[in-house]
C-alpha positions as CSV (number, residue, x, y, z in Angstrom):
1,X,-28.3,-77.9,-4.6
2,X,-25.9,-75.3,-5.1
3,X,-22.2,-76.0,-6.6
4,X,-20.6,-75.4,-3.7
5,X,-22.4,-78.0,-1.7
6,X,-22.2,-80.0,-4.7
7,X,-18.4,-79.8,-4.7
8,X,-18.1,-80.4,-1.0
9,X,-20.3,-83.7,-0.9
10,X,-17.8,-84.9,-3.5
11,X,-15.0,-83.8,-1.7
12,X,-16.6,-85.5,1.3
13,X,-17.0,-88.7,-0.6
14,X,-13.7,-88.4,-2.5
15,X,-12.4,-88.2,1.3
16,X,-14.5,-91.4,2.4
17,X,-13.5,-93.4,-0.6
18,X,-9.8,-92.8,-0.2
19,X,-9.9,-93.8,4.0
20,X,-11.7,-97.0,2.7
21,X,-9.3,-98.0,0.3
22,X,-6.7,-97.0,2.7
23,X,-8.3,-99.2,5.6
24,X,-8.4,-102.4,2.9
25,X,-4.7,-102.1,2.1
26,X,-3.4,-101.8,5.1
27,X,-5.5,-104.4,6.7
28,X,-3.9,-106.7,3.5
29,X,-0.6,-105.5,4.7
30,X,0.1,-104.1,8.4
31,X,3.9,-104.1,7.5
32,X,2.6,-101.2,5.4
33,X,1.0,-99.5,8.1
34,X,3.7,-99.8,11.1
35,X,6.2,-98.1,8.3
36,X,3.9,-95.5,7.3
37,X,1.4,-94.6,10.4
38,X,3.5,-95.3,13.6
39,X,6.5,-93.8,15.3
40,X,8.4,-95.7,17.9
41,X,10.7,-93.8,20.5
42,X,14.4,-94.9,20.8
43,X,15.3,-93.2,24.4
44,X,19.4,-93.8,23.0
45,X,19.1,-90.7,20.5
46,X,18.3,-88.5,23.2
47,X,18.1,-85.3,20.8
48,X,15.8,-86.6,18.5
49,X,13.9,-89.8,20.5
50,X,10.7,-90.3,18.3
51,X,11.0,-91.0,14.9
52,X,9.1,-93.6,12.1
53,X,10.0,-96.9,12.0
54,X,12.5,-97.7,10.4
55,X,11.6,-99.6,6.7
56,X,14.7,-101.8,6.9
57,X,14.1,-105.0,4.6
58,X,15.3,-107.1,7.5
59,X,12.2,-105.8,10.0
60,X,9.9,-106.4,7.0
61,X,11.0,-109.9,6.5
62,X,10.5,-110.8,9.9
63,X,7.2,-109.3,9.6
64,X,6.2,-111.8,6.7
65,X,7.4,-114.4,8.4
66,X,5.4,-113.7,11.8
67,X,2.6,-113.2,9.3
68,X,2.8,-116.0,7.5
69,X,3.7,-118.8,10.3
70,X,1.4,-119.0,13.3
71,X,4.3,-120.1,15.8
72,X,7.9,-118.2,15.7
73,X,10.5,-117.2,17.6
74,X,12.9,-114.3,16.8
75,X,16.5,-114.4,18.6
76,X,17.8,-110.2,18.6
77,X,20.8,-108.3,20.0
78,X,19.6,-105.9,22.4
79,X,19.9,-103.0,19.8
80,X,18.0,-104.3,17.1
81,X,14.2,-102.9,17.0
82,X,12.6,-106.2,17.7
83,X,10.4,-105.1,20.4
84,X,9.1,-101.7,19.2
85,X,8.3,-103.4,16.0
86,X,6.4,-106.8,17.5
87,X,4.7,-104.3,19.8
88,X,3.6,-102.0,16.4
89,X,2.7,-105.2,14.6
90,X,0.5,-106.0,17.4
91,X,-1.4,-102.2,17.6
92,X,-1.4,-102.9,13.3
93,X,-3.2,-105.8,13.7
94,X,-5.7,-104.4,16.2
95,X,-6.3,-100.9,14.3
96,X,-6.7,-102.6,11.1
97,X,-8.6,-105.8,11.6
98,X,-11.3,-105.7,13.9
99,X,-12.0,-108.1,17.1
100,X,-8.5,-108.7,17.6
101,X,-7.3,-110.2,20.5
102,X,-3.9,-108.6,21.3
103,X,-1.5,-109.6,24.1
104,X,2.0,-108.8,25.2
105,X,3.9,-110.8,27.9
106,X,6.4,-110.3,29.8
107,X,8.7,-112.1,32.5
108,X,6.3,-109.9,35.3
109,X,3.9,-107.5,34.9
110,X,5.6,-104.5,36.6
111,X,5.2,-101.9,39.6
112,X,4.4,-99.0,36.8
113,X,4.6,-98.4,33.2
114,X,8.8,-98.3,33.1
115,X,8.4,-102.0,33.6
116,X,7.9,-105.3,32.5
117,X,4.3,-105.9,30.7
118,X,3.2,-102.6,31.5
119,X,5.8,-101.1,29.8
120,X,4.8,-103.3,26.7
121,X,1.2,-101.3,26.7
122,X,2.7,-98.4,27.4
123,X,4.3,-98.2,24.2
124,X,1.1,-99.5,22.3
125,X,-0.5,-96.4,23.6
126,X,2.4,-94.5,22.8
127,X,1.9,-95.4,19.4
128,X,-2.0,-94.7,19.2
129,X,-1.6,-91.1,20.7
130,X,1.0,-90.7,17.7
131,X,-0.5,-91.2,15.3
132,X,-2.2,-88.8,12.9
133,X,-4.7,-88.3,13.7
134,X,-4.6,-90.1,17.5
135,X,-6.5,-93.4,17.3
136,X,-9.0,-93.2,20.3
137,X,-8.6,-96.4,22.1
138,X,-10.5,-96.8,25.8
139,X,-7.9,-97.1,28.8
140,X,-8.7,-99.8,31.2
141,X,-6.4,-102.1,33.6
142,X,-4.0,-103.3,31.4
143,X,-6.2,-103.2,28.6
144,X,-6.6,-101.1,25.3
145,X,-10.3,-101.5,23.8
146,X,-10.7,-99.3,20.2
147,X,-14.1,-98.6,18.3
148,X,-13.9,-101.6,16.1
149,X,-13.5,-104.1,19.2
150,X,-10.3,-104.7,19.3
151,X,-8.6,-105.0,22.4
152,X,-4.3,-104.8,23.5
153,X,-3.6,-106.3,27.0
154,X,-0.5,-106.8,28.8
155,X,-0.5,-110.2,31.1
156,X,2.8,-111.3,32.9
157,X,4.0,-114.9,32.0
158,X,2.8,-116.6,35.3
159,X,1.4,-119.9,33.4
160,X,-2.4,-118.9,35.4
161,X,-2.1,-115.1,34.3
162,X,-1.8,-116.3,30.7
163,X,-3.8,-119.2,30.8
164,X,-7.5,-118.3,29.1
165,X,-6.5,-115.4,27.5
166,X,-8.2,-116.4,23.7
167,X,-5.4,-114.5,22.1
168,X,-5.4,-113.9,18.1
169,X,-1.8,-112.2,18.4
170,X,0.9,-112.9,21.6
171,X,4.2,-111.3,21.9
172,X,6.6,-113.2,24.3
173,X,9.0,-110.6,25.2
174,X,12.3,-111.6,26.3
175,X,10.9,-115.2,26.4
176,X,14.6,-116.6,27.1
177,X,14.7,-115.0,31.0
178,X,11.2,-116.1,32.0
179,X,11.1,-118.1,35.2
180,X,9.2,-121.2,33.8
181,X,9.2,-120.5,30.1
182,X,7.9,-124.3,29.4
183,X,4.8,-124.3,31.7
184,X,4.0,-120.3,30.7
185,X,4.0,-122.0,26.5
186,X,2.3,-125.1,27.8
187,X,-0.7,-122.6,29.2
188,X,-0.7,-119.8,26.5
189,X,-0.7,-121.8,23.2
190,X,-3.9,-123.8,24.0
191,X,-5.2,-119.8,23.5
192,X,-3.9,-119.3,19.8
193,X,-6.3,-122.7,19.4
194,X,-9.6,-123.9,18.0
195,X,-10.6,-127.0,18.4
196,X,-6.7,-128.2,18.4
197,X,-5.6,-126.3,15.0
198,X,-3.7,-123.0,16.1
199,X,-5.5,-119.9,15.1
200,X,-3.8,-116.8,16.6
201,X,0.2,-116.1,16.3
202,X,2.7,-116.6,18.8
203,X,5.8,-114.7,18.8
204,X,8.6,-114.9,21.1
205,X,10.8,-112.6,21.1
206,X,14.5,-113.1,23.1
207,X,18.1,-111.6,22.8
208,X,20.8,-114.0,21.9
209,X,22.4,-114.0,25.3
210,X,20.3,-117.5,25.8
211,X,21.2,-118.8,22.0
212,X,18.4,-120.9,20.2
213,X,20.0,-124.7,21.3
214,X,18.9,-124.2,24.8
215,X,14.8,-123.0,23.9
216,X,14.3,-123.5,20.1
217,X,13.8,-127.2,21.5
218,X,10.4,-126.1,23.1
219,X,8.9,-125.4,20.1
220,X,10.7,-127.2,17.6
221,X,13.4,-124.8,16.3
222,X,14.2,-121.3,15.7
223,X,12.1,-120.3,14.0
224,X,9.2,-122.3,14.7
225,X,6.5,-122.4,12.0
């Protein structure tokens, strides 16, 4: 073996070693990997729309606590980066840790990708074709599948669209203006179960127009853990 084919199958390995380790830690901590993998778009700074997400310790705590409670809800003004960052924990999850089960919901599903769930996996996609390098991911109808099994799905909150879905991670987007918000819970968290002990995470996610005294009572209270 010559030393330059010696010094590139270290190099090669060096290169392997270092995407393992990486891989491990961020699959310990996806907080880590939204902050330093993903980009979100903010359409309201029209010169400059796509940028990192933003490592404020207020998005990280709510991270932990998503993390670290399997049933929360998270009340947000309209400008705060809620959304963007439940959708990026959600493409974290499935990129890191394989066989996820991802799932965001939405009031309806949506004519086209502007709207309602459709919109939500739109910007999961977004995120996987910025990344660097883009994470290949298989397109399907309303469903993301990636090499390692994972899959990201967008299901409207109808209480028989969301019923059966086996979810390991749910975002409830704009939970507060659902139609039926009790019967869509009462058929999704039976999904986030095994054998009656809750598995996966459910996160609603609602601005404060609707205030926690009217929903937080559906779940307990705000947050619910």
């Amino acid at each position: 073996m010559t030393d330059l084919r010696r010094q590139q199958l270290q190099a090669a390995a060096a290169l392997r070693l270092k995407r393992i380790e990486a891989a491990q830690r961020y699959a310990a901590d996806p907080w880590r990997w939204l902050v330093e993998c993903a980009v979100g778009l903010d359409p309201l700074r029209a010169a400059d729309p796509i940028g990192p997400f933003p490592a404020a310790p207020y998005l990280q705590h709510i991270v932990t606590e998503v993390l670290g409670h399997r049933r929360t809800i998270v009340w947000k003004p309209r400008r705060m980066f809620l959304t963007w960052e439940m959708v990026g924990l959600g493409v974290a999850l499935a990129v890191c840790l394989p066989h996820q089960r991802v799932f965001y919901v939405s009031r309806r599903m949506g004519d086209d990708d502007s709207q309602g769930a459709r919109e939500l996996l739109w910007r999961a996609a977004f995120i996987l074709d910025h990344l660097t390098p883009p994470a290949p991911y298989q397109p399907g109808k309303h469903l993301l599948t990636l090499p390692n099994g994972s899959t990201i799905g967008a299901v409207s909150s109808e209480p028989r669209a969301v019923a059966g879905l086996a979810a390991t991670f749910l975002v409830a987007d704009e939970f507060g203006f659902w139609e039926d918000p009790e019967a869509s819970l009462a058929a999704m968290l039976p999904t986030l179960e095994s054998r009656g002990t809750a598995r996966g995470h459910f996160v609603g996610v609602t601005t404060t127009e609707v205030g926690p005294s009217r929903r937080s009572s559906m779940m307990g209270s705000a947050p619910t853990r």
